[in-house]
C-alpha positions as a Markdown table, in Angstrom:
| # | Residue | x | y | z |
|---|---|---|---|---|
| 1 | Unk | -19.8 | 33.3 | -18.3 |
| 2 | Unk | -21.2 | 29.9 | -18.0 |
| 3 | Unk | -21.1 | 27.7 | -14.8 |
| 4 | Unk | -18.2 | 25.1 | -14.2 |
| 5 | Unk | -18.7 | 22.5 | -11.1 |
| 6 | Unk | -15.7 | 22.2 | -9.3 |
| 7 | Unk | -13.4 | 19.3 | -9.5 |
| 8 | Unk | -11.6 | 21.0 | -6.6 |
| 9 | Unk | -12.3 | 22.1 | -2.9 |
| 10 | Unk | -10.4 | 24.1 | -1.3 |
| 11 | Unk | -10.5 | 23.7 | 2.9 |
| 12 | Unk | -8.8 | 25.2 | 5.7 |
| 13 | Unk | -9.1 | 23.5 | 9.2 |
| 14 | Unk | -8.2 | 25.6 | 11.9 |
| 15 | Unk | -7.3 | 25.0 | 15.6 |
| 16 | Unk | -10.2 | 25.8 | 17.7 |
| 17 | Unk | -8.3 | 26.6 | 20.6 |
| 18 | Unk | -6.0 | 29.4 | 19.1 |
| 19 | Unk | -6.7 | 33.4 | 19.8 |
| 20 | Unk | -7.5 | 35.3 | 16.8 |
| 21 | Unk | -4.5 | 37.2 | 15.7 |
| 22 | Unk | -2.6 | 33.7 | 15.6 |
| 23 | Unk | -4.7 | 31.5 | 13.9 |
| 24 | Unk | -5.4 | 34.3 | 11.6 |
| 25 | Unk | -1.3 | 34.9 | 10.9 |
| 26 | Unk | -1.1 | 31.0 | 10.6 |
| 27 | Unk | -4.4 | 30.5 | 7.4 |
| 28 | Unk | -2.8 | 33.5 | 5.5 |
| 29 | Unk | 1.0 | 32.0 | 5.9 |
| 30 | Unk | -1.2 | 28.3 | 4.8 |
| 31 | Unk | -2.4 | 29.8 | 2.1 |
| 32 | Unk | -0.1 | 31.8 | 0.6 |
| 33 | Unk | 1.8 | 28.2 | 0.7 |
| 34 | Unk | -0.4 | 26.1 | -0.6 |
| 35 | Unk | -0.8 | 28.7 | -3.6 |
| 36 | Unk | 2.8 | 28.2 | -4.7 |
| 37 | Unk | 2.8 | 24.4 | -3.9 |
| 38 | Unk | -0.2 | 23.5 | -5.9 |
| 39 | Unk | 1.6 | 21.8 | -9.3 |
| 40 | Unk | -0.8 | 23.0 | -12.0 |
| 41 | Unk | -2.5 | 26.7 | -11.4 |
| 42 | Unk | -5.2 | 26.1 | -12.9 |
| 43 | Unk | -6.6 | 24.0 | -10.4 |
| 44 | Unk | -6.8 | 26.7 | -8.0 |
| 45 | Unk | -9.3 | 28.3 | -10.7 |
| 46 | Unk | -7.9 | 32.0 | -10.2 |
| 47 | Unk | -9.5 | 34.6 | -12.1 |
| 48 | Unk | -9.2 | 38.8 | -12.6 |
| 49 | Unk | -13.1 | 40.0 | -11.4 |
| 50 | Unk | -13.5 | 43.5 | -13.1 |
| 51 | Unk | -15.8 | 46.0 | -11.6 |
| 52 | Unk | -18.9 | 48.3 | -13.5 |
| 53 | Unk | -15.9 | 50.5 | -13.1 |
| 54 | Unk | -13.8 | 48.5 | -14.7 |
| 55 | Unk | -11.2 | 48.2 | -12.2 |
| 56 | Unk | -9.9 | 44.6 | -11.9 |
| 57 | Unk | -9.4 | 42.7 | -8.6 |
| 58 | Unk | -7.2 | 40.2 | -9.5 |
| 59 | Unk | -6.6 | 36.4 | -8.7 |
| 60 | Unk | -9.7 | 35.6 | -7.1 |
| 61 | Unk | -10.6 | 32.0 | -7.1 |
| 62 | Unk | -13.7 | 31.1 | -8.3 |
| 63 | Unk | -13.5 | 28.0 | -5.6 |
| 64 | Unk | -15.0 | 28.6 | -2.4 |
| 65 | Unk | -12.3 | 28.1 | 0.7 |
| 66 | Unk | -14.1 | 26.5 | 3.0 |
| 67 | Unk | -12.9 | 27.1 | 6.8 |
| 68 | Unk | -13.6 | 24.4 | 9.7 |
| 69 | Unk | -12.8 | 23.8 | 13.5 |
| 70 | Unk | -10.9 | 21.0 | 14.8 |
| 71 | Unk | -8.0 | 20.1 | 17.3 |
| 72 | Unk | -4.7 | 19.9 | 17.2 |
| 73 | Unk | -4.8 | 16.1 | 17.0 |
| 74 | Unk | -7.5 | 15.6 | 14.5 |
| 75 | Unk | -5.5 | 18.1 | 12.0 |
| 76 | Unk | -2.9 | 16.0 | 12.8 |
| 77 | Unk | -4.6 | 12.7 | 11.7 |
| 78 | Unk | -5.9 | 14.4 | 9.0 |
| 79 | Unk | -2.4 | 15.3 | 8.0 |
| 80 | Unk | -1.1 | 11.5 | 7.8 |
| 81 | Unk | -4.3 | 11.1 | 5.7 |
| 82 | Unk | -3.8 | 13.6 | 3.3 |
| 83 | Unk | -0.1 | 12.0 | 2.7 |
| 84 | Unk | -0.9 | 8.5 | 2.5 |
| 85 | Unk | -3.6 | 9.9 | -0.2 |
| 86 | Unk | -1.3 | 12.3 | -2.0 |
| 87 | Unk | -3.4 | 15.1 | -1.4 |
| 88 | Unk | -1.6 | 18.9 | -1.5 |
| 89 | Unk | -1.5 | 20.6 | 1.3 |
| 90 | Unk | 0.3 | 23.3 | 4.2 |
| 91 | Unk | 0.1 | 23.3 | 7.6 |
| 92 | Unk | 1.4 | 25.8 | 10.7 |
| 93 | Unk | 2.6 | 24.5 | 13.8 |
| 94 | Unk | 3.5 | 26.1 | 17.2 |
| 95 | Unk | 7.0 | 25.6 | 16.2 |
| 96 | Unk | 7.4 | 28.6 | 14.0 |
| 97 | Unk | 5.3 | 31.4 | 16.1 |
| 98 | Unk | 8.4 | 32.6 | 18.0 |
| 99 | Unk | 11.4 | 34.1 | 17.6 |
| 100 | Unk | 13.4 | 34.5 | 14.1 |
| 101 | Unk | 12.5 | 32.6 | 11.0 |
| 102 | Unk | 16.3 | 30.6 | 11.7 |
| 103 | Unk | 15.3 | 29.5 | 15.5 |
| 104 | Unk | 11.9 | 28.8 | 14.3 |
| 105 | Unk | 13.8 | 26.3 | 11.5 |
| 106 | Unk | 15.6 | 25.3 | 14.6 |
| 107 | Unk | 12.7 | 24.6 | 16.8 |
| 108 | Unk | 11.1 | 22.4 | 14.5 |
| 109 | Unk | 14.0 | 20.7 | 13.5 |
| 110 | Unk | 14.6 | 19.7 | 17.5 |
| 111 | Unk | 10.9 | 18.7 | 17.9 |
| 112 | Unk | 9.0 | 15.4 | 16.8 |
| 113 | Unk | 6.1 | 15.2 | 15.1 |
| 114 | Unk | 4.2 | 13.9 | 17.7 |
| 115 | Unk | 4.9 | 16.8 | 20.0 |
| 116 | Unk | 3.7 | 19.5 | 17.9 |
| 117 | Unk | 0.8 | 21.5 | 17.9 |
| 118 | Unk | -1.1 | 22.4 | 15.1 |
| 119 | Unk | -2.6 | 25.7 | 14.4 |
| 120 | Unk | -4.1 | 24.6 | 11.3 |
| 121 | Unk | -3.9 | 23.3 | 7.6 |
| 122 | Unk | -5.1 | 24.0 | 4.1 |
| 123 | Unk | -5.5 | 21.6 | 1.4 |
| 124 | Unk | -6.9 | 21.7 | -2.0 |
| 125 | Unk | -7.9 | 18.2 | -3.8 |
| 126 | Unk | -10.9 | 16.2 | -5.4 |
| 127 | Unk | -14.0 | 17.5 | -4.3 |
| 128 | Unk | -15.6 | 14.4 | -2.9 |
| 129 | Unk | -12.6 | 12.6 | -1.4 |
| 130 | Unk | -12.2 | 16.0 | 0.5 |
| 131 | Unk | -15.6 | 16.5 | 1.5 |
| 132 | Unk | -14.8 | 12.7 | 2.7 |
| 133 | Unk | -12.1 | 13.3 | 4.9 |
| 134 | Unk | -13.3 | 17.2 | 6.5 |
| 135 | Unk | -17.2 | 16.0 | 6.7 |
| 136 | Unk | -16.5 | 15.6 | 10.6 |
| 137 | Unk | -15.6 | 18.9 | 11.6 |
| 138 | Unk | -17.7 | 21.7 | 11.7 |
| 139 | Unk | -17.7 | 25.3 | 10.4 |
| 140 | Unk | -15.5 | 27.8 | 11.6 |
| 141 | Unk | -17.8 | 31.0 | 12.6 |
């Protein structure tokens, strides 16, 4: 297989401030969003890996998902970026931890923008304009 660079980067910025099993349940319900939001497939560069056993692990993408620190305010200036540039992207907010799916529909519908709290958001688009926008936050470890 020969090496493609990558047009795309794929980045997850996560609130630094969030306990583990949270911010964890928030990237995995980011990314399964982003997944089915991204208009062509192909961009997210998914691909079967088979095995010297030729077992096949399936839908792996070749991009690396990056995953940064930040808090709740600068993911949500980054947000208002990413849709005055048209960029794709899911975020999680406090708004839909608690209760059932229809009060947590309810609970953001009652509360403004301003007065929510990000847990994080993921967001796939050009490689450099990305790098642009993340370069000041630093890696999640």
């Amino acid at each position: 297989m020969d090496f493609k660079p990558f047009e795309k980067k794929l980045v997850a910025v996560l609130n630094e401030k969030m306990e583990t099993g949270k911010i964890l349940n928030a990237l995995a319900h980011m990314a399964l969003g982003l997944g089915v939001s991204v208009p062509v497939k192909e961009e997210l560069r998914l691909q079967d890996y088979q095995d010297a056993d030729q077992g096949i692990h399936s839908s792996i993408s070749d991009i690396p998902f990056i995953v940064l620190k930040a808090n709740s305010n600068q993911i949500r200036n980054l947000r208002k970026q990413l849709i005055e540039l048209g960029i794709s992207f899911t975020d999680f907010t406090n708004t839909v931890v608690d209760g059932t799916y229809v009060q947590q529909h309810e609970n953001t519908q009652k509360t403004k923008e301003e007065n929510l709290e990000y847990f994080g958001i993921c967001l796939l688009g050009e490689w450099n304009k990305v790098s642009e926008l993340t370069k000041k936050f630093s890696l999640w470890k």
